[in-house]
Structure formats: C-alpha cells, structure tokens
C-alpha positions as CSV (number, residue, x, y, z in Angstrom):
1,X,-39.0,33.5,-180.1
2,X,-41.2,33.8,-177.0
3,X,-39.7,31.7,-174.2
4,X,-41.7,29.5,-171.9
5,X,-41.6,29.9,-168.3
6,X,-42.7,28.6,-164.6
7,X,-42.8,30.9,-161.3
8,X,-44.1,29.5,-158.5
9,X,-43.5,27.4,-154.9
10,X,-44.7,24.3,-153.5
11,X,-44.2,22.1,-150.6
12,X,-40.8,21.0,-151.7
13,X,-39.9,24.9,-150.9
14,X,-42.0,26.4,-148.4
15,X,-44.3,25.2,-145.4
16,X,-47.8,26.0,-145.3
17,X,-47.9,29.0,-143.6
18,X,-45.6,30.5,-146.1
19,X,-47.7,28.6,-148.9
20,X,-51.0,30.3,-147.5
21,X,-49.3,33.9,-148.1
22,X,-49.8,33.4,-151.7
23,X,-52.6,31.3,-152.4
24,X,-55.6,32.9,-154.5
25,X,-58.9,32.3,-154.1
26,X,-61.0,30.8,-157.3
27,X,-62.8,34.0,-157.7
28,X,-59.2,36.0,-157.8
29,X,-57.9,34.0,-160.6
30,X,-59.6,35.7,-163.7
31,X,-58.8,39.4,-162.6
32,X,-55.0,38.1,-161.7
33,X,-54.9,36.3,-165.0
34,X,-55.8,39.9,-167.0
35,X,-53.7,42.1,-164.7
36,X,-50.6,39.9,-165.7
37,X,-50.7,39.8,-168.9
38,X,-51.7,43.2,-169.1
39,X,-49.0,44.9,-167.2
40,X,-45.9,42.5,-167.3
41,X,-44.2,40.9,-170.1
42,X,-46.4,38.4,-170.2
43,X,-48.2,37.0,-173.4
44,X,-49.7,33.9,-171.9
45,X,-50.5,32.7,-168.3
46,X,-52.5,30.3,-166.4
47,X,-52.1,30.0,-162.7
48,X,-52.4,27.3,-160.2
49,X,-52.8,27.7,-156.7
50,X,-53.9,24.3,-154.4
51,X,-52.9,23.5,-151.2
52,X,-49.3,22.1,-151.6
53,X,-48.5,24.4,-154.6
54,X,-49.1,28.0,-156.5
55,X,-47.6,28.4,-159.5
56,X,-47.6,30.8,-162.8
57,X,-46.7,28.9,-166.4
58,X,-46.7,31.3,-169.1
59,X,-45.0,32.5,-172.5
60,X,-42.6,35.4,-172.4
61,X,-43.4,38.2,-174.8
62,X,-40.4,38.1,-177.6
63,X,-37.2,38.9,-176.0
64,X,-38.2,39.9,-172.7
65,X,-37.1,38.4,-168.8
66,X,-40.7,37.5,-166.9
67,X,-39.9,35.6,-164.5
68,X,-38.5,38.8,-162.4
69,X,-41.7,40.6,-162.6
70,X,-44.4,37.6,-161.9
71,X,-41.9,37.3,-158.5
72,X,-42.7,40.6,-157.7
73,X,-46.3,40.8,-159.2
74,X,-47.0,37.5,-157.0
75,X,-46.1,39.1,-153.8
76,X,-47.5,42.5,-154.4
77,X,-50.8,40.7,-155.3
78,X,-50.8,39.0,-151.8
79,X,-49.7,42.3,-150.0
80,X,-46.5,40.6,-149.0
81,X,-42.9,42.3,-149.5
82,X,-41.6,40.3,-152.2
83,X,-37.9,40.1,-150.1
84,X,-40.5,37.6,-147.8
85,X,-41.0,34.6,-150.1
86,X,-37.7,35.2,-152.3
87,X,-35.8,31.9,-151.5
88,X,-39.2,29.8,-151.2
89,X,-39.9,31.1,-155.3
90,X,-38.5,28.9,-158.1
91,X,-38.4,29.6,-161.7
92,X,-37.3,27.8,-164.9
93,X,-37.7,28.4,-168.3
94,X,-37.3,26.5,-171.6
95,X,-36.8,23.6,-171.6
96,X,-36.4,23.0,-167.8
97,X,-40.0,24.5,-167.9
98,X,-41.9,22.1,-170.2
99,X,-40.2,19.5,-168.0
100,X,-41.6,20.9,-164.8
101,X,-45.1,21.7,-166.2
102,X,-45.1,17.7,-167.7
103,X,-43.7,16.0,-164.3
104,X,-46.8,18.2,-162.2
105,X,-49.1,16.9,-164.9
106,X,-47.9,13.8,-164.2
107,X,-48.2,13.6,-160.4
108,X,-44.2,13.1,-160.3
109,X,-43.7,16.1,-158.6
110,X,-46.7,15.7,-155.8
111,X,-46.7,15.5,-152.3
112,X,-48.0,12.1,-152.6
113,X,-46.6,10.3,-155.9
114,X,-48.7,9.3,-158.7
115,X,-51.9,10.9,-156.5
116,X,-54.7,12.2,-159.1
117,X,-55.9,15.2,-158.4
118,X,-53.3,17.4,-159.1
119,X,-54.5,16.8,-163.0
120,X,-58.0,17.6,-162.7
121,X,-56.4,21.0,-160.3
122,X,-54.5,21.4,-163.7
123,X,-57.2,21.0,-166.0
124,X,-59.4,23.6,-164.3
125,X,-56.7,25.9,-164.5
126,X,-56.3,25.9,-167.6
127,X,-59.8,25.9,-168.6
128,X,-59.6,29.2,-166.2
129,X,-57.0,30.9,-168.3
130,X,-59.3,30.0,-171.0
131,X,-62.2,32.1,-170.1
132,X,-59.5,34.8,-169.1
133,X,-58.4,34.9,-172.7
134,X,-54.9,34.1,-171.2
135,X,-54.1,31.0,-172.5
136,X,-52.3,31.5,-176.4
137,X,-51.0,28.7,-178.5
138,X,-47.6,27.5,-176.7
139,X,-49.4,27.5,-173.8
140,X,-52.2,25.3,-175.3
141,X,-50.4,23.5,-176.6
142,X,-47.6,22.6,-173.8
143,X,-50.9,21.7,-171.7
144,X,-52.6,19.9,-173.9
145,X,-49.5,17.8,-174.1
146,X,-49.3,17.4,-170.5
147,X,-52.7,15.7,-170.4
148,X,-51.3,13.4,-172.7
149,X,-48.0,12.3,-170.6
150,X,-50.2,12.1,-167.9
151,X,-52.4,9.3,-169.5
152,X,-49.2,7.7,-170.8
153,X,-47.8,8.0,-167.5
154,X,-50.9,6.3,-165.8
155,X,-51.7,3.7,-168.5
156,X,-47.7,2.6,-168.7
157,X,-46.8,2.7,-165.8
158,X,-47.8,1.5,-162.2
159,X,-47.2,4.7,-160.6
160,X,-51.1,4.8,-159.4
161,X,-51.7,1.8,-158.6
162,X,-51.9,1.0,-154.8
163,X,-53.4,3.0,-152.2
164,X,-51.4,5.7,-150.5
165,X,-52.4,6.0,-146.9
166,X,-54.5,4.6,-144.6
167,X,-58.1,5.5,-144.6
168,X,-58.2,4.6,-148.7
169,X,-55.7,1.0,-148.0
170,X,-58.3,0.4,-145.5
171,X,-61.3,0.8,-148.4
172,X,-59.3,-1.2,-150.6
173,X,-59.0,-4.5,-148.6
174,X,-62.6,-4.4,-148.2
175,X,-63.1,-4.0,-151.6
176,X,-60.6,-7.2,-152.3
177,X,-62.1,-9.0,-149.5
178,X,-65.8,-8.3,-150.5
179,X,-65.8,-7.6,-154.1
180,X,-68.6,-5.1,-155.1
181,X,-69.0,-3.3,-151.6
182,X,-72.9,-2.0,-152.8
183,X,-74.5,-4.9,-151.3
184,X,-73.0,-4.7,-147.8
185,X,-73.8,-3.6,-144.3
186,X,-70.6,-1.2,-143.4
187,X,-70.3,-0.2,-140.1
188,X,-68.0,3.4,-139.4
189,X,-67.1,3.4,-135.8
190,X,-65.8,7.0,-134.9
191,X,-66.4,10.2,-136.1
192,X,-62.7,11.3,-136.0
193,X,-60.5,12.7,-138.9
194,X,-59.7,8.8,-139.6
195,X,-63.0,7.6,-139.3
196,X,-64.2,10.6,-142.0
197,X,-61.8,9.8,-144.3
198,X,-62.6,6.4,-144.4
199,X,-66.3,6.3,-144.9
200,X,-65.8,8.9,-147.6
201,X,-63.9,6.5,-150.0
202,X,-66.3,3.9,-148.4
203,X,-69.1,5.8,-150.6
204,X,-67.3,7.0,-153.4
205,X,-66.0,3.3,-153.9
206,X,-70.0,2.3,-154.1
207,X,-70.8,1.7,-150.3
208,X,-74.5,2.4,-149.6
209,X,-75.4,0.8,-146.4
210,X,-73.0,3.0,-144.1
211,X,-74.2,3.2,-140.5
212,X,-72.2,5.4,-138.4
213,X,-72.1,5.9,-134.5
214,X,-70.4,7.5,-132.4
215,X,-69.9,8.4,-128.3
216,X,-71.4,12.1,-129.1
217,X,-74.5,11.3,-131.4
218,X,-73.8,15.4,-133.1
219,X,-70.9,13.9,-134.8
220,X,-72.4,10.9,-136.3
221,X,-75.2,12.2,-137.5
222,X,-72.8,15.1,-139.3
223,X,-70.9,12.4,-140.8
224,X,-74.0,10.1,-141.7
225,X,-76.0,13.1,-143.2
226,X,-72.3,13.6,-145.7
227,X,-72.5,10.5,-146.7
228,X,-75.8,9.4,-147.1
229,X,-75.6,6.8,-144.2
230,X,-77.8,6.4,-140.9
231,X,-75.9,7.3,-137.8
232,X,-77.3,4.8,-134.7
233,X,-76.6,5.1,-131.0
234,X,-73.4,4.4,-129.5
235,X,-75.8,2.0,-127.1
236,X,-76.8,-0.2,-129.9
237,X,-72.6,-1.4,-131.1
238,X,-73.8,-5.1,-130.4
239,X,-76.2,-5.2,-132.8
240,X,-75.1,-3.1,-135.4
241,X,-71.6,-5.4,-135.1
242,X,-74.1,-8.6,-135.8
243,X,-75.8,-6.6,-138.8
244,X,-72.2,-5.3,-140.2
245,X,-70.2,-7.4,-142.9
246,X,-67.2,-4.5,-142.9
247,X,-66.1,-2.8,-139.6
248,X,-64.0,0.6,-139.7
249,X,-63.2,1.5,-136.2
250,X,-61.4,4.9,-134.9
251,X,-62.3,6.4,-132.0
252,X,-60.1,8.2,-129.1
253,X,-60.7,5.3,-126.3
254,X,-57.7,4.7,-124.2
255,X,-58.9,1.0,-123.9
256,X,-60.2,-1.4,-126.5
257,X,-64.1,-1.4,-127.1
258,X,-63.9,-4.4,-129.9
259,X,-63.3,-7.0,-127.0
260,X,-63.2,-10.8,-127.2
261,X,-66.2,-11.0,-124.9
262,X,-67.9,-8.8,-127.2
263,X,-67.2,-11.0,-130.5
264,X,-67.7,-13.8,-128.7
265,X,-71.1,-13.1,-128.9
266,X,-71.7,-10.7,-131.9
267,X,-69.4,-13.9,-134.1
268,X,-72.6,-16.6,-132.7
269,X,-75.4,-13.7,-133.7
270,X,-73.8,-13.8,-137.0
271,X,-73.9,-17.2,-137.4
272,X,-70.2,-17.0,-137.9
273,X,-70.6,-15.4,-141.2
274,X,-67.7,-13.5,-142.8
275,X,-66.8,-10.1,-141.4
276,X,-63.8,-8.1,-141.7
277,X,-62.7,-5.2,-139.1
278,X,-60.6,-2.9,-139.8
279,X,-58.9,-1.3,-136.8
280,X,-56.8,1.8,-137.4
281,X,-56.9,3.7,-134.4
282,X,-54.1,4.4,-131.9
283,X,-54.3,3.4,-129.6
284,X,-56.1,0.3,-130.6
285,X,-60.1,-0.4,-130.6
286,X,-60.0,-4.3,-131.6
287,X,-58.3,-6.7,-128.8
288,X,-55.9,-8.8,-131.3
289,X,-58.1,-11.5,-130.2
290,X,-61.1,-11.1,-131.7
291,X,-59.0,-11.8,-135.1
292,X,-59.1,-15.6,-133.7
293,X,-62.6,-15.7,-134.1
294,X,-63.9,-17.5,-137.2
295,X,-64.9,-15.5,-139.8
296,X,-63.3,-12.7,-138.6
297,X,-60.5,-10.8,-140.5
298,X,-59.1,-8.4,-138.8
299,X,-56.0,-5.4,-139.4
300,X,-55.2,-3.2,-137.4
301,X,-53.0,0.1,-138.5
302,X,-49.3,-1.4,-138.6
303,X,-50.9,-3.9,-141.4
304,X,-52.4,-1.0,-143.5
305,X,-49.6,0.9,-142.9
306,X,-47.2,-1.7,-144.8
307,X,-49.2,-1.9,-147.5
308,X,-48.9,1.8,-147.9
309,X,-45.2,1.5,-147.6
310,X,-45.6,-1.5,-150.4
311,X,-47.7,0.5,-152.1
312,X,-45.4,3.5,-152.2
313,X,-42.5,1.4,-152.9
314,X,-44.0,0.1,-156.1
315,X,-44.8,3.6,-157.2
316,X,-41.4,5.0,-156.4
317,X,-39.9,2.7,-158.8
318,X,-42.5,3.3,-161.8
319,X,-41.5,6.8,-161.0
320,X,-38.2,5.8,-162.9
321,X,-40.2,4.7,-166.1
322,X,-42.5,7.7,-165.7
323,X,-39.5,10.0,-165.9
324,X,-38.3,8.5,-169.2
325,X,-41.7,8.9,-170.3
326,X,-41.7,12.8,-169.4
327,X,-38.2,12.9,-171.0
328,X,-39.0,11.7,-173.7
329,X,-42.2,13.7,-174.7
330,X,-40.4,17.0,-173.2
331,X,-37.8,16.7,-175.8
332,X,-41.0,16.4,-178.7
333,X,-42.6,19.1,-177.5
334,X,-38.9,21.2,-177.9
335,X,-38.6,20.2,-181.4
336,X,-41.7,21.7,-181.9
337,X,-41.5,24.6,-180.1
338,X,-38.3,25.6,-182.0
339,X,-40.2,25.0,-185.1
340,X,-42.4,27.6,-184.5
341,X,-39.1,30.4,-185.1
342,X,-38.9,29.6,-188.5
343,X,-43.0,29.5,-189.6
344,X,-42.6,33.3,-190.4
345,X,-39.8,32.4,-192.9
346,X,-41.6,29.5,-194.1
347,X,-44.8,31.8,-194.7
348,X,-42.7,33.9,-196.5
349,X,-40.7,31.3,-198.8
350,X,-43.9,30.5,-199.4
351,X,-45.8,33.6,-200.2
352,X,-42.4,34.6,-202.4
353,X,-42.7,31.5,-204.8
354,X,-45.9,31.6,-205.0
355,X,-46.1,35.6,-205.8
356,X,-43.2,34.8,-208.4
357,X,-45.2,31.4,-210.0
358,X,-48.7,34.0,-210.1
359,X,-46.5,37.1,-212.0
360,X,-45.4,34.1,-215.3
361,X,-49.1,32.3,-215.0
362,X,-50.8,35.9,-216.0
363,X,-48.2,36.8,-218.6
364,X,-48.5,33.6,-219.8
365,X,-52.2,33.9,-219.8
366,X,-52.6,37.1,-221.4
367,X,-50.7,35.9,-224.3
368,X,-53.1,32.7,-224.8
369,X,-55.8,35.2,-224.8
370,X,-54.6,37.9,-227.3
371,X,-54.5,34.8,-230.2
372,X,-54.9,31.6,-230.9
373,X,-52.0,28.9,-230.4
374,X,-51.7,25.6,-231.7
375,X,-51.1,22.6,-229.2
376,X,-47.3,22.5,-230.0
377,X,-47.1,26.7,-229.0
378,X,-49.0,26.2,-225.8
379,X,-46.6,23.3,-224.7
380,X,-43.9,25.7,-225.6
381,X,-45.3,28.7,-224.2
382,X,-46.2,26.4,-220.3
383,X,-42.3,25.3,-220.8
384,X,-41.1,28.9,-221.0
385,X,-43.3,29.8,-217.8
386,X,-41.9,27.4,-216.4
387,X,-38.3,27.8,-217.4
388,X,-38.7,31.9,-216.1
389,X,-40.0,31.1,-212.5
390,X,-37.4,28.4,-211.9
391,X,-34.8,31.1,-213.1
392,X,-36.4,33.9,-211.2
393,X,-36.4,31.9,-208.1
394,X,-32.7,31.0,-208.5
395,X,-31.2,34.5,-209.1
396,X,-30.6,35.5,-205.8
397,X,-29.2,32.4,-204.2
398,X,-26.9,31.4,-207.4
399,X,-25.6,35.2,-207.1
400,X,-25.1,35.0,-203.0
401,X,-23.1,31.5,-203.8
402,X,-20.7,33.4,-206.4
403,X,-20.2,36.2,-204.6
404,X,-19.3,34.9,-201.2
405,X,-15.6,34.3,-200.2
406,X,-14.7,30.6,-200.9
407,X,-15.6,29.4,-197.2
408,X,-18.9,31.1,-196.5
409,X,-19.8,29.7,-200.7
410,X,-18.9,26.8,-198.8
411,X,-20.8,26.8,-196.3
412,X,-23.8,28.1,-198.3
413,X,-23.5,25.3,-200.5
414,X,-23.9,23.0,-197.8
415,X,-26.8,24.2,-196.2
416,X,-28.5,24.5,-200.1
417,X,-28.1,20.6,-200.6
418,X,-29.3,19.7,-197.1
419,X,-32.6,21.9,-197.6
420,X,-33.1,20.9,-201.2
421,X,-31.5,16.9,-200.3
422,X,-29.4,17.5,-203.4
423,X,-26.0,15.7,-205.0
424,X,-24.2,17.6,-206.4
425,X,-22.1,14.6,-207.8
426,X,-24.9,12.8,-209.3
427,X,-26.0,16.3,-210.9
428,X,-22.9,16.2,-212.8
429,X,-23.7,12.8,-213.8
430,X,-27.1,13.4,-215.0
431,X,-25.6,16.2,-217.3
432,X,-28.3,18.6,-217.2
433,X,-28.9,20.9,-219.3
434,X,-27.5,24.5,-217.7
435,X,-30.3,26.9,-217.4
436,X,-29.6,30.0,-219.3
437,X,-28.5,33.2,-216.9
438,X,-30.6,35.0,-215.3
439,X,-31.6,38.1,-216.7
440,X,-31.7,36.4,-220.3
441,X,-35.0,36.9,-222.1
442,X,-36.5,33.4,-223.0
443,X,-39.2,34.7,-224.9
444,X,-39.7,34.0,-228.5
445,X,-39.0,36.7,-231.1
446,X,-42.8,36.7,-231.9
447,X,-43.7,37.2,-228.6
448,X,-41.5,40.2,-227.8
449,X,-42.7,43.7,-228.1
C-alpha cells in the first residue's frame, strides 16, 4: 500500500536564514512539482513553502522509501549541499504524517496559534499540485480532510478568537469601543512598522475615514495612498485630533507629542465627545494624563500587550481540545486509508461472484429458450441455478477448511464466521439441509446431454 509522507522544516527547526535556502518561489512550484514525481519515488506531491515553513506532503509509490530522496531533491533544487540543512529537515510518515498535515491545517503547529493564514497558504497549494497533475487520491483526500478539521477546529473551539499581537488588539478595542468603525474619523499617527500594521487591519476591519500624518510627509502619503486614506501635514495634529473619534499613535519621538496641554484644548474643540487613543509606541506618544480627560480612553502598549497575553492564554488552552479534535479525525482518516489495501481484493471477490452468477444465468437461459417450460419447471430450473452458484462459490473455501491442519482449519473457520457474521451453533440448530458436494451434477435427467 502506498505510504504517506511529510519532508520539510519550519521555524520550530531552522531560523530564517536557513529557511530562505529552501524556499521556492510561486512560479517554481509547478516545474518542481513535475520534476518530483517524475524522477523520485514519488506518486503524489504538493509543496508548501511560506515564510515560517517549506514542506513536501506526498504518497510513496508502492513499497518504496521517499523521504530520502525529496531530502536530497530539496537541497539540490536550492543548489545547497544537502549535508547543509540535514538536522533542520523532518520527516514522518503514516500515521504521524496525517497528524502533522491535520495540526498545520489547523494552525496548531504555527508560529502564532490558531492564526489563519496558514489554511488559505494550504489551500493554494494544493490547488497548485492540482494544475500540476500532482495531487492523486490519498493526497486529495488527506487535504480535503484537513479543511474539514480546520473548520471543526475553528467552529469548536476558541483557538481564534482574540487578537494575537499588538497592531490587530489595538483594531479590536476600537471596534468594541465604537462598534461599526465605517462611520468614523480615524486618525494613524506614524508611518512606522506599527503604525502600518495598524491602519491595515484599520481598513480591512471596515475603516474608511483614515487620515494619516507623519513628520516626513513621503511616508504618509505612501501609507495613505495603501489604504485608501488622506495623509495631512504633521503641522495640522491639532485639528485633525479635534476631527478624530479613534487615535493610533507610533512614531520614533524621544518625548511625548499627545500632551495634556494639547488635549486640554483638542478635549474642549470636541466638545468633550468620546475619543479613544491608542498609544503603542516606545517610548510613549500620549502623557498618561491625557487619559484623565473626559471622554478620553486611552492604552497605551503594556494594556494591549496583556490582552495579547490573555488572548494567547485562551488559545493555548483550546489548543488542548483542538488536539483531541485532530486526534480523533487522524485516526478516521487511518481507517480509511487502510481500507484502500483491500479494494483490489474486494473488486475481485466481486468480479469472481459475479463472473460465476453470469456462467448459471446463460445456461439457465439457453435452456428456457430451446422449449417451453411450465411455471412449476422454471421455479425448478431458477432453484437449480441457484443451488450451482452457491455450490460453485463454496468449493474452494469448504476444500481449504478440510484440508488445512486442525489449527490453521481453526483459524480459517474463524475468520469465515466473522466475514460472513455466522453461528455456527445456531446453524446446527436450524438443521439445514446439507448442500450436495461439489462436483455433483444437479441437473435433471431431461436436461442432461
């Protein structure tokens, strides 16, 4: 039976400058793909490579080792000795494989717990070995699963719920604060890495009136024209603070620019209407107190950052319950992958019977055909095709049971009456007729030659 396997590394393993050495880019996928499965022992792949992990799932080819040769196929393809990355490079396979590929599906195995995007990263990849015709049914299907524990992972559980880090904890209390955040004036202070972060899930969470400004007008209007927001002069912070219902402020300066003198008067232009500012630079931007102000909220970053912690906390624990989850389907998937050794036998029980059933049906047939029969011969004549296909069928295992030594007839016997659910007790109870032996002609004298 072809084995499933996973090659790959990820942070857990490596830093990123190892992790670079063997990332592929999006356009490299497709040709890598073909070129596996085409010269290694490969008969399905689909390959992952993001920024914390790069990593081959595929199926085996019946009774052959892969993982060896995608180790060395994945440093060769980088130009890298393959002695380089050998400790960073994990493998499973089986069973401890379906586990892995589920617990990556289900963001149990990311950087950042229970994040998202590592299952749309998955789905493209897989729609990738798709159009590289590399993708085959365990594959498929071990993927498709996946999907699935994810949803039941992120439905069940609250391993997503919460924001992670800063920028996005800092999008979130506004939302709580504010509601729907489409109908208010939001104010980025900062064009940092922070600040960026920040009014990006500003405008993916529905903000539309984002003004930006900054000491070095080139950087706000680079991050205004990304986000579809209006970047103002640096000169004009009074009034755009009077204008502004939600404040993010991150800038370098050594000293704090959100000053009580400043509120003082921006809180009266407001008419001491509600207004939150969120402070998560370091040093800090807002004097503590401006948060005395009415109408003011204010946090600054060792607030967000216990909600993060909170946040984290929460999801470390669902990560129990997620893990049960992924257990649990991992072990379903198993059954059915060891199912699939015996559909060849299955197909040809099947095709057996069925060839034997065919052979009596045509005799049978032919004999209707050559004269006439009254109702009482055809009922005899179906009961005699049926009494020579049962009989037919039951030659060769009655003759293996006789002919075996006492414990493999045993043994034998066993197995027959756990396929077949028999009793052999209540059998002998029933008193059934014994079938004639095999070999003995049922026909009719009229109907022999």
């Amino acid at each position: 039976m072809s084995e499933l396997f996973v090659v790959g590394i990820s942070w857990r393993t490596a830093v990123v400058a190892i992790r670079e050495k063997l990332a592929f880019r999006d356009e490299e996928l497709v040709p890598t793909l073909r070129a596996m499965t085409k010269e290694l022992p490969v008969a399905e792949a689909l390959l992952v490579s993001t920024c914390n992990r790069v990593e081959v799932y595929g199926v085996a080819r019946p009774g052959q080792d892969a993982t060896s040769a995608v180790r060395r196929f994945l440093a060769e393809q980088r130009g890298i000795p393959p002695a380089e990355v050998a400790e960073s490079l994990y493998d499973h396979r089986g069973n401890q494989a379906v586990r892995h590929v589920f617990r990556v599906a289900a963001a149990l195995d990311s950087l950042v717990l229970g994040e998202a995007q590592i299952l749309g990263q998955l789905k493209s990849a897989y729609g990738v070995a798709g159009s590289a015709g590399t993708s085959g049914p365990v594959l498929g299907r071990c993927l498709e699963r996946a999907f699935g524990v994810a949803k039941r992972v992120r439905s069940e559980t609250a391993i997503a719920r919460g924001a992670s880090n800063v920028s996005t904890v800092a999008v979130e209390l506004a939302s709580r604060v504010f509601g729907d955040l489409s109908g208010k004036h939001v104010l980025v202070i900062g064009a940092g890495k922070m600040s960026t972060l920040a009014a990006r899930h500003l405008y993916s969470s529905g903000a539309q009136r984002i003004v930006v400004t900054n000491r070095s007008p080139e950087k706000a209007e680079a991050l205004a024209s990304e986000i579809d927001g209006i970047a103002k002069p640096w000169s004009d912070l009074e009034g755009l603070l009077v204008d502004a219902d939600v404040v993010i402020s991150s800038t370098g300066a050594r000293e704090p620019i959100l000053t009580r003198p400043l509120f003082k008067k921006v809180t009266k232009g407001r008419r001491w209407r509600p207004m939150m500012v969120i402070d998560i630079a370091v040093p800090r931007d807002a004097e503590p107190a401006i948060g005395e102000f009415d109408g003011v909220f204010l946090y600054d970053i060792d607030d967000l950052e216990k909600v993060v912690a909170a946040n984290l906390s929460e999801r470390a624990k669902a990560g129990e319950q997620a893990s049960k989850i992924v257990e649990h389907e991992a072990g379903q998937f198993e059954h059915w992958l060891r199912s699939q050794g015996v559909v060849p036998t299955i197909r040809a029980l099947r095709s057996k019977f069925a060839q034997v059933a065919d052979a009596e049906v045509a005799k049978a047939l032919d004999q209707l055909s050559r004269r006439e029969h009254t109702p009482a011969q055809q009922r005899e004549l179906v009961q005699r095709v049926v009494q020579l296909v049962v009989n037919k069928l039951l030659h060769q295992p009655t003759a293996a049971l006789r002919e075996a030594r006492p414990d493999e007839a045993s043994l034998r016997a066993e197995v027959l009456c756990e396929l077949f659910g028999l009793d052999p007790i209540e059998g002998d109870r029933e008193s059934q007729p014994v079938l004639p032996e095999p070999g003995r002609d049922l026909r009719s004298p009229e109907d022999s030659p």
